[in-house]
VOGU-3710 file (C-alpha; in Angstrom, 3 decimals, decimal comma):
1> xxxxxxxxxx> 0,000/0,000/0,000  1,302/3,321/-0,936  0,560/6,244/1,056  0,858/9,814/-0,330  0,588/12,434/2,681  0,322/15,970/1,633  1,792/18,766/3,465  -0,328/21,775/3,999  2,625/23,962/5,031  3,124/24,515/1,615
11> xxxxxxxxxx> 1,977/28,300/0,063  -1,068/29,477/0,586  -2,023/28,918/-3,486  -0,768/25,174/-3,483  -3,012/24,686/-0,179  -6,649/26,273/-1,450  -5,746/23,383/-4,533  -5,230/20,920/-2,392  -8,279/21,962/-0,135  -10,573/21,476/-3,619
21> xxxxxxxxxx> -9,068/18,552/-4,725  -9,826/17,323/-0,665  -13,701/18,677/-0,872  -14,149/16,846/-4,660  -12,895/13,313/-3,438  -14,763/13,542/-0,148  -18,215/14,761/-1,446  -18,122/12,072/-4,144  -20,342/9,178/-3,068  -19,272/6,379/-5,188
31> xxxxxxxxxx> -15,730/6,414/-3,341  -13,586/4,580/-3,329  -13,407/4,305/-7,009  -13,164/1,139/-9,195  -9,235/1,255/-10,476  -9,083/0,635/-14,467  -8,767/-3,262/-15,825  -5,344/-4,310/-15,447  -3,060/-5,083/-18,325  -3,231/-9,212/-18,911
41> xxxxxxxxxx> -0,386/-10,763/-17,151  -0,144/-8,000/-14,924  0,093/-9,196/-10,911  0,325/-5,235/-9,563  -2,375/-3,612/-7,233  -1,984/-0,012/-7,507  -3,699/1,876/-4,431  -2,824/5,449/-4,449  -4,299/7,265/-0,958  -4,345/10,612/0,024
51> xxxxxxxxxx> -4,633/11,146/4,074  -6,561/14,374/4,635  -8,017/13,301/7,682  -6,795/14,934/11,073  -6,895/12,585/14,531  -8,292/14,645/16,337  -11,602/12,320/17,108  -8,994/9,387/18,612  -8,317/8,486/21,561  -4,650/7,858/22,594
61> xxxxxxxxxx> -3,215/3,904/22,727  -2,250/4,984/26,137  -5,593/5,472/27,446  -7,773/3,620/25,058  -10,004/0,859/26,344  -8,449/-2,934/26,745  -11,543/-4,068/24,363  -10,298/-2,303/21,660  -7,276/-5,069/21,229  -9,778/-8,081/20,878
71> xxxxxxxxxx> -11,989/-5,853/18,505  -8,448/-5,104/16,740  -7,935/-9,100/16,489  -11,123/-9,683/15,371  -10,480/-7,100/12,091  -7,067/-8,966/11,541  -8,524/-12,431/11,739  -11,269/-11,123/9,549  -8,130/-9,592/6,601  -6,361/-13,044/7,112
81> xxxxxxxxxx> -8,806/-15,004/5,733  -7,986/-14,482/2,160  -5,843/-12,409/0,093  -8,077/-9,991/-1,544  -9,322/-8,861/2,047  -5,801/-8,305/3,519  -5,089/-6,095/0,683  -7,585/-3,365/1,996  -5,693/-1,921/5,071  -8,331/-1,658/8,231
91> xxxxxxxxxx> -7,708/0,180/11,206  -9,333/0,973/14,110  -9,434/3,635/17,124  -11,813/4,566/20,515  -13,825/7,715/19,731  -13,451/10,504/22,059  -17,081/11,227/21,888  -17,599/8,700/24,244  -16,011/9,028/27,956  -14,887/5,485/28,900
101> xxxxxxxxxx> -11,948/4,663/31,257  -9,776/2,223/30,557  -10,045/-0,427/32,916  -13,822/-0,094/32,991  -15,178/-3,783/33,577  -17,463/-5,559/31,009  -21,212/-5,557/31,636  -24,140/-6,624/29,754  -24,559/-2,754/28,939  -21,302/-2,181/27,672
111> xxxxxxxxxx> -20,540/-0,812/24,311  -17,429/0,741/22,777  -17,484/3,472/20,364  -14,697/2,622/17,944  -13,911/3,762/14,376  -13,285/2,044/11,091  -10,955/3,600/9,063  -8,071/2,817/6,114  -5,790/5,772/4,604  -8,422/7,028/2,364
121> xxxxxxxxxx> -11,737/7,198/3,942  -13,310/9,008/6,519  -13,818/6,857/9,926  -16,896/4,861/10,604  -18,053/5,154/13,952  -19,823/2,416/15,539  -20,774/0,843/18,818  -19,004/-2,838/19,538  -19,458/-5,480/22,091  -19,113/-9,138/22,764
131> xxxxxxxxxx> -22,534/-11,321/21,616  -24,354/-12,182/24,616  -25,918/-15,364/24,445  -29,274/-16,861/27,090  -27,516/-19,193/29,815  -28,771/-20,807/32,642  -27,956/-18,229/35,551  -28,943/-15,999/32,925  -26,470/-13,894/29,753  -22,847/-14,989/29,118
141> xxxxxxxxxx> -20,588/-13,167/27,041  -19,215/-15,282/23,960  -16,318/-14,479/21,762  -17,889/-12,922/18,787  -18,002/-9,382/18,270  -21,127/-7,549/16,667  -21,483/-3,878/15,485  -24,487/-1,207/15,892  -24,391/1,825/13,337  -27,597/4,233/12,893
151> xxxxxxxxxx> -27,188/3,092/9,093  -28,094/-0,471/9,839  -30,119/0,017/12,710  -29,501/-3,440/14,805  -26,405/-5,325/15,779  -24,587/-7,715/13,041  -21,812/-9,837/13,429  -18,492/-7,810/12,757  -17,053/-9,996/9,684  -20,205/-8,719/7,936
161> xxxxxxxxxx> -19,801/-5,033/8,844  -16,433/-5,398/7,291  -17,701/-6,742/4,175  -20,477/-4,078/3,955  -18,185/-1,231/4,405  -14,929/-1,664/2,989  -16,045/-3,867/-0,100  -13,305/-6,153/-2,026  -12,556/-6,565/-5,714  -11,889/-10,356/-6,365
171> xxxxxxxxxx> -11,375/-9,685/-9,981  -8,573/-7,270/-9,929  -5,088/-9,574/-8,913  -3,311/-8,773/-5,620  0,457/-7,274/-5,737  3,233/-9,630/-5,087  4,133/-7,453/-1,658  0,837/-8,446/-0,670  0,679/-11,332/-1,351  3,972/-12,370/0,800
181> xxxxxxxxxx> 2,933/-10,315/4,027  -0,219/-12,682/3,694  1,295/-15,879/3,313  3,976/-14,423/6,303  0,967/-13,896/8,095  -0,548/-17,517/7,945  2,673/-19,069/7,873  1,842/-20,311/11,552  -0,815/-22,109/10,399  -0,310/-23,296/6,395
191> xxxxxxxxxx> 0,313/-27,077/6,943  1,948/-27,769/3,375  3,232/-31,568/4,493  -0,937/-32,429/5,789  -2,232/-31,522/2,247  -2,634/-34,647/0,245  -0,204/-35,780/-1,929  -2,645/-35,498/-4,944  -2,685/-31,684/-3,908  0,749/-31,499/-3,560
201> xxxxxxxxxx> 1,295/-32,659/-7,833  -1,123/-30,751/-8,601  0,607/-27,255/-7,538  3,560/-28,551/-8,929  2,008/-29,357/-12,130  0,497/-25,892/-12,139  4,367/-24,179/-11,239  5,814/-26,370/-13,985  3,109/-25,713/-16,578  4,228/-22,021/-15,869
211> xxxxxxxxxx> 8,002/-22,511/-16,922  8,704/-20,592/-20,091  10,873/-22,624/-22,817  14,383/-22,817/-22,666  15,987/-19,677/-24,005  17,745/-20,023/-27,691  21,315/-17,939/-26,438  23,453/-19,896/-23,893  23,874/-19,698/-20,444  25,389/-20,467/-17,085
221> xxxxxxxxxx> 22,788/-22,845/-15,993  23,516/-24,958/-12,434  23,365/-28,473/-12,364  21,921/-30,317/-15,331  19,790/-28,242/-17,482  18,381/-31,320/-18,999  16,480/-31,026/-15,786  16,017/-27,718/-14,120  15,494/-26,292/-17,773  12,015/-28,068/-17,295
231> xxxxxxxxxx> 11,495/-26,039/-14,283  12,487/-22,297/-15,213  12,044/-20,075/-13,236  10,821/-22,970/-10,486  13,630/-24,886/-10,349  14,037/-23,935/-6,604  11,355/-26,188/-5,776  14,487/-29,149/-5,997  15,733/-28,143/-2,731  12,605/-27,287/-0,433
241> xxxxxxxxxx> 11,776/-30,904/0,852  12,307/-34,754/0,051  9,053/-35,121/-0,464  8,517/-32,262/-2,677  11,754/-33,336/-4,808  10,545/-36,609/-5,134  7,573/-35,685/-7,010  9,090/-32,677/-8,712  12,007/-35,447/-10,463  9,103/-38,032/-11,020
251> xxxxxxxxxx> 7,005/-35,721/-13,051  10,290/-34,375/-15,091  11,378/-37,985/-15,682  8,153/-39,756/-16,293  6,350/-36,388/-18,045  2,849/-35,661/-18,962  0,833/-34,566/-21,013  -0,049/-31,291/-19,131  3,743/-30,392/-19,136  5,177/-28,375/-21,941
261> xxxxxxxxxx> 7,864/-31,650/-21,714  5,351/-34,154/-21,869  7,448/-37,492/-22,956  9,662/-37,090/-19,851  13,315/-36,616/-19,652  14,466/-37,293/-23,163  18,081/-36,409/-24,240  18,691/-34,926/-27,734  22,251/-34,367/-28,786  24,390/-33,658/-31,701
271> xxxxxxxxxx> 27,744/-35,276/-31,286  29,659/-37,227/-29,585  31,426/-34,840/-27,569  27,995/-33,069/-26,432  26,715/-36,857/-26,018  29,647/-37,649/-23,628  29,529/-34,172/-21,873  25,410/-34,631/-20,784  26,169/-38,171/-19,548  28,825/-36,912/-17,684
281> xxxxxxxxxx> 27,019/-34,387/-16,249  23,616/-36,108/-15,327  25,767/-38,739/-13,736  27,226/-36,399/-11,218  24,235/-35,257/-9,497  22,336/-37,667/-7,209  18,343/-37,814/-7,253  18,043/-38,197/-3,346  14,695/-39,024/-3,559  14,796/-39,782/0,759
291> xxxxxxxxxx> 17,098/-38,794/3,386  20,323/-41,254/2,832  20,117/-41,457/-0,646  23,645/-39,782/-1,003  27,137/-41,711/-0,875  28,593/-39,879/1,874  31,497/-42,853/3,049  33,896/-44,989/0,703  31,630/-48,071/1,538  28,672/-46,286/-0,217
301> xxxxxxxxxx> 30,423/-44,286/-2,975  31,804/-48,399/-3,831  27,978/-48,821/-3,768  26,762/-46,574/-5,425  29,720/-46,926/-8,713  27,880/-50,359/-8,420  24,966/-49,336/-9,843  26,386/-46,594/-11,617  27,895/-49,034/-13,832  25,631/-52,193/-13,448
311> xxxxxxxxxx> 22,329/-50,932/-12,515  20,594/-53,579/-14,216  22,485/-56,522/-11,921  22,159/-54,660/-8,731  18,249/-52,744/-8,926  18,746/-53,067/-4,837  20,672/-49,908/-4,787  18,694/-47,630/-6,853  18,959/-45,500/-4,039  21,959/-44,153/-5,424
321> xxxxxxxxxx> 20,603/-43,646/-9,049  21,764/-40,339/-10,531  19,822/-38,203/-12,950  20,912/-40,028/-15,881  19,611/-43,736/-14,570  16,250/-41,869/-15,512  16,708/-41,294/-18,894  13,869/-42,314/-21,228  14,709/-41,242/-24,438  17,959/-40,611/-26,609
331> xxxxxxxxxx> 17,945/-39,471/-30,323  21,203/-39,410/-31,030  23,071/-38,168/-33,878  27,140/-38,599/-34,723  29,328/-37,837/-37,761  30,364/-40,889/-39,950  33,943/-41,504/-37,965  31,970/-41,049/-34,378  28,903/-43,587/-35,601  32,187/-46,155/-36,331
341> xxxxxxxxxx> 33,413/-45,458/-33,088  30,564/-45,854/-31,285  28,716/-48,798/-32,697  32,661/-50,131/-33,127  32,482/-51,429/-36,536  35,578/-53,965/-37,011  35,406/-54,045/-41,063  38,826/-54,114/-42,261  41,035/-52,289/-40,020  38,912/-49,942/-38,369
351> xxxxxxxxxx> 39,349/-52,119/-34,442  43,007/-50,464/-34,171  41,601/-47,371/-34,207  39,356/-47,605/-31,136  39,860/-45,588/-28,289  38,883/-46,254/-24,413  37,985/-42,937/-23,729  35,454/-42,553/-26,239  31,704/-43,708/-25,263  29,839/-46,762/-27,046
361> xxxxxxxxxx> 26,760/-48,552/-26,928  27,412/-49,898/-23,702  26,538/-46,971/-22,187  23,027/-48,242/-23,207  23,278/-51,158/-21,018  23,718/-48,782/-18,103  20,632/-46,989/-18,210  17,817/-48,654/-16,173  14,754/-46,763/-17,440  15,549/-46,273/-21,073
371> xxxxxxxxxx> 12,716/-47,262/-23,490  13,248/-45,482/-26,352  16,437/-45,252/-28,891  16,124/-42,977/-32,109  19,707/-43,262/-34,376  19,894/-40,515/-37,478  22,979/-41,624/-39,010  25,085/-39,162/-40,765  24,158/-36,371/-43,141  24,804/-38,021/-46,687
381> xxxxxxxxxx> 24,442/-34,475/-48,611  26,826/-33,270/-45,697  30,458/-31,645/-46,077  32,460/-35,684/-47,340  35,796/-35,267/-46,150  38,372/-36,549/-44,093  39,850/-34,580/-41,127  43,680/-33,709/-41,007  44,063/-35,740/-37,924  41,683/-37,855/-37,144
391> xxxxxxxxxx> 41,415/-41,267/-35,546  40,663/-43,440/-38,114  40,965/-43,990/-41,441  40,705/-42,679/-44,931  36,672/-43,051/-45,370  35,725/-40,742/-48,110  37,269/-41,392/-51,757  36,917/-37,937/-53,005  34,159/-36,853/-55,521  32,285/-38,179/-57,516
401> xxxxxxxxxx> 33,322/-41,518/-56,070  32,845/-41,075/-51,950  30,190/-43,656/-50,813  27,948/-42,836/-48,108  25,794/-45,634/-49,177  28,725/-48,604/-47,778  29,486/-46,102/-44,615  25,868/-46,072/-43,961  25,139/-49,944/-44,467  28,187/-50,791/-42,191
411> xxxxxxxxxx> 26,829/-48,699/-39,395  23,279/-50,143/-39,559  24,351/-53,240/-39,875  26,444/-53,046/-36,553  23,737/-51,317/-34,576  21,284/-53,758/-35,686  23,365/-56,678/-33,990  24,268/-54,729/-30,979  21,259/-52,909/-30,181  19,059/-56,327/-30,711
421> xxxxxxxxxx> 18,482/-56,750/-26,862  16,636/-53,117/-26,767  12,315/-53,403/-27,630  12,122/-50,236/-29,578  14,880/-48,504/-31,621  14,289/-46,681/-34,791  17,020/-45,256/-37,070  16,427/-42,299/-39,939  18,671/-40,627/-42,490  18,918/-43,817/-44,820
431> xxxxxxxxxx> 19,471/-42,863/-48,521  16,322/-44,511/-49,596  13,696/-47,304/-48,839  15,754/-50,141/-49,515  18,364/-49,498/-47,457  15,801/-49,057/-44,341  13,782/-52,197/-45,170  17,238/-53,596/-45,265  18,299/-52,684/-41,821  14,412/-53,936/-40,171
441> xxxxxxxxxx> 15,337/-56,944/-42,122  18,732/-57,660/-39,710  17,062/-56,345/-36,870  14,541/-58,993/-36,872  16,900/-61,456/-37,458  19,436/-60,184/-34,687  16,430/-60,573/-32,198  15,461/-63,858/-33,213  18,910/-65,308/-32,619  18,808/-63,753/-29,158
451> xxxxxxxxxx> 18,426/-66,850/-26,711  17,467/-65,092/-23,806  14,871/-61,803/-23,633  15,139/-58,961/-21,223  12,336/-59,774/-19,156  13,525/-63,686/-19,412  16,989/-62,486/-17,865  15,252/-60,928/-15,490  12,979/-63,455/-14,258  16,197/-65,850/-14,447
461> xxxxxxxxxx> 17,692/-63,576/-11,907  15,400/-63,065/-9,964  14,637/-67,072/-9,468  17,744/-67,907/-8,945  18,096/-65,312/-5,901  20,375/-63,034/-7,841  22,825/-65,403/-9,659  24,853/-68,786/-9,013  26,999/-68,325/-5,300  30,850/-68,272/-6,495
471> xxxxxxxxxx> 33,089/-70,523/-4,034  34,739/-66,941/-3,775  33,301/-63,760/-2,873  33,839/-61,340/-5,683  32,671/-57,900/-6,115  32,716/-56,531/-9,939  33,341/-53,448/-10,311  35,100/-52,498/-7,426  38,499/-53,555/-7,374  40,285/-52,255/-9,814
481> xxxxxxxxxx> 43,200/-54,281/-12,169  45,360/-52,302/-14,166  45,414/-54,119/-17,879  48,245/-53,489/-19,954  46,916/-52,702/-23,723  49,383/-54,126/-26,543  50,204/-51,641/-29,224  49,313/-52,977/-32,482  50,781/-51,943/-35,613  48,803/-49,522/-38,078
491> xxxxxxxxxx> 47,649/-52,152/-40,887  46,628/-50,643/-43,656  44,492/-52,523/-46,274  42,404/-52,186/-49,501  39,180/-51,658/-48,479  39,464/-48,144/-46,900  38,729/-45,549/-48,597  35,754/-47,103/-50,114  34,958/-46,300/-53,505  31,345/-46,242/-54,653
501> xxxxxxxxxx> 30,456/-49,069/-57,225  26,917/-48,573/-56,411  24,482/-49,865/-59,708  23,593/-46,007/-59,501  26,089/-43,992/-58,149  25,258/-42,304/-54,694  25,532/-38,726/-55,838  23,516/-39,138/-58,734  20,752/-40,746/-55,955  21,471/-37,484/-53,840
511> xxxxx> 21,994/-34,823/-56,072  20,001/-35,815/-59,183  19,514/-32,475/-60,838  23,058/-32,075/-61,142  24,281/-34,942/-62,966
//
């Protein structure tokens, strides 16, 4: 609430303006005035008030009656009930028309002469006192207050008087100040953890359905943006409580359809070094979904590498999943040499080019939750060239004779055999029809061949209580065995760079119009 006070020690012309302006606003009945619509989107109450009024008619705090306190509470219990009525400032004061001392005891008789007043209008003066109620033994005070004015003409309860006399606008939004001096106010009694948990997704749903898209420019983002960028501007909501984390992360990795994400966490990248950098990055950070959920001694962090690495074999310690065990979704798209790499083609001498710090498809394997895989393989209309130093070999023959067609086929071919154990994985970019029917065509045969199923691996393990005991205790992935790598010669042979020999040559089947 702003309030404007005007000084009348100003000169005498600036005062007889001020004195009009006072004598127009307080001989207009309709007062206080309806403010203009608010812009849409706009969350701003604007309440400009002038204070003309003197205090003459109060009495001091000092010697004011002890009533007036509970007929004080009983205004701010009435403003605390919602919003829109603690936005209209009440206050209240003993009249000195009436001739009351202070620690004058209560009687069935007794009334208090108190006015009603904000910043902007003149007092209302009426007469309060408890509500007496029949008893045996005769009246007994209660602790409801009711209000006499000559306009009404009887007593009413005081939460009415309020409402009759300083009127509310629901329609016109409360100001953010407001609105946090409200919530301060109730904060005593706002029970957030005894609302139901439906309740509790559904104001989430509502703060998330809220977020505004993730901006096109870059920038510093903290933690995984994968993640908070879901959130915007509500991302805070990560930290307030377990529980409220919990079902934040489950509706970001699950999704819905009332979420501008709605297929859950899904991870599109371009590249293997932006592919390695996000799984990096959503493995560091922990879901803590409870209290204890975070390797905090060597024992747990050997735990919790565990199922970092074999989360599939040990689904007891989910507790120490990390952001990317929730993954749903990759589309995933790499540059010819990268695709080789990563699907690790061994045609002719491409295996001696493999490197261990480069990701694969194994990195599959260690995501629990994945259902989805979507492959584009490499741009065949793209720039065909080799780099100066890269870490493979010659794969482009030089136009017109390059052959995206072969470089294609042997990367389809690969990721039909290894990806066979994964339900559904499409791949896109082929040069034409044949070559896709051609890769559904090993991928049904790769899953035939396959003598055990997911789910039948998993109901293997989980009938045989986890596995066969070993007359040794072992635990994989823990201790660590340093494995000298032999250095193998660079063999080169005739089948890199691969020169097309297609029936009709590939850049006649891309570029047509220019051949």
């Amino acid at each position: 609430m702003l309030v404007i006070v005007a000084g009348l020690n100003q000169s005498s012309s600036n005062t007889q303006e001020i004195r009009g302006h006072r004598d127009l606003i307080m001989n207009r009945s309709n007062y206080p005035r309806r403010p203009r619509p608010l812009a849409h989107h706009t969350d701003m109450r604007f309440n400009i008030n002038v204070n003309f009024m003197s205090n003459d008619w109060q009495v001091s705090p000092s010697e004011s009656h002890s009533f007036l306190q509970d007929v004080r509470t009983a205004v701010l219990k009435y403003r605390t009930t919602s919003a829109t009525r603690f936005s209209v400032p009440i206050e209240v004061a003993q009249s000195q028309s009436q001739q009351l001392e202070r620690l004058e005891k209560l009687h069935c008789n007794f009334a208090l002469w108190v006015g009603f007043y904000n910043f902007s209008n003149r007092p209302i003066f009426a007469a309060c006192r408890f509500q007496s109620r029949k008893r045996k033994g005769g009246r007994r005070f209660t602790d409801e207050i009711e209000v006499y004015t000559k306009k009404i003409g009887r007593h009413i309860p005081l939460e009415r008087f309020l409402e009759k006399m300083f009127p509310t606008f629901s329609d016109i939004p409360v100001g953010d100040e407001v609105m946090f001096q409200w919530w301060k106010m109730n904060g005593k009694t706002f029970n957030w953890s005894g609302l139901p948990t439906e309740l509790h997704e559904r104001i989430i749903y509502f703060c998330m359905h809220q977020s505004q898209p993730r901006a096109l420019y870059r920038r510093a983002i903290k933690g995984a943006p994968e993640v908070t960028s879901q959130f915007g501007e509500w991302s805070a909501m990560l930290g307030v409580s377990h529980q409220v984390r919990a079902i934040c992360l489950r509706m970001c990795f699950v999704g819905s359809s009332d979420l501008q994400y709605g297929k859950g966490l899904c991870i599109d990248v371009k590249g293997h070094r932006a592919f390695k950098d996000c799984m990096r990055r959503l493995g560091k950070c922990f879901q803590m979904l409870e209290p204890g959920h975070l390797a905090s001694t060597d024992e747990t962090w050997l735990l919790a590498e565990m199922y970092n690495h074999y989360p599939r074999i040990y689904p007891h310690l989910s507790r120490y999943a990390t952001l990317r065990h929730a993954i749903r979704k990759i589309n995933l798209q790499l540059s010819f040499l990268d695709s080789m790499h990563f699907f690790k083609v061994t045609t002719g001498s491409f295996a001696q080019y493999f490197q261990r710090f480069r990701l694969d498809y194994n990195i599959f394997g260690q995501l629990p939750c994945l259902n989805e895989i979507l492959i584009q393989l490499p741009d065949a209309r793209g720039y065909l060239a080799d780099g100066p130093r890269q870490q493979g070999p010659q794969m482009f023959y030089g136009e017109p004779f390059s052959c995206p067609r072969i470089l294609h086929r042997l990367i389809y071919e690969r990721a039909a055999e290894v990806l066979a154990t994964y339900e559904n994985v499409n791949m896109f970019g082929f040069m034409d029809e044949a070559e896709k029917k051609s890769f559904h065509k090993l991928r049904s045969e790769a899953r035939e061949k396959m003598k055990f199923t997911a789910e039948e691996l998993e109901e293997l393990y989980k009938e045989d209580g986890g596995g066969v005991e070993l007359e040794k205790r072992l635990i994989p992935g823990v201790q660590e065995e340093v494995v000298e790598e032999p250095e193998w010669p660079m063999i080169q042979d005739a089948f890199w760079p691969p020169k097309c020999r297609c029936e009709v040559r590939c850049r006649k089947v891309l570029y047509p119009d220019t051949i």
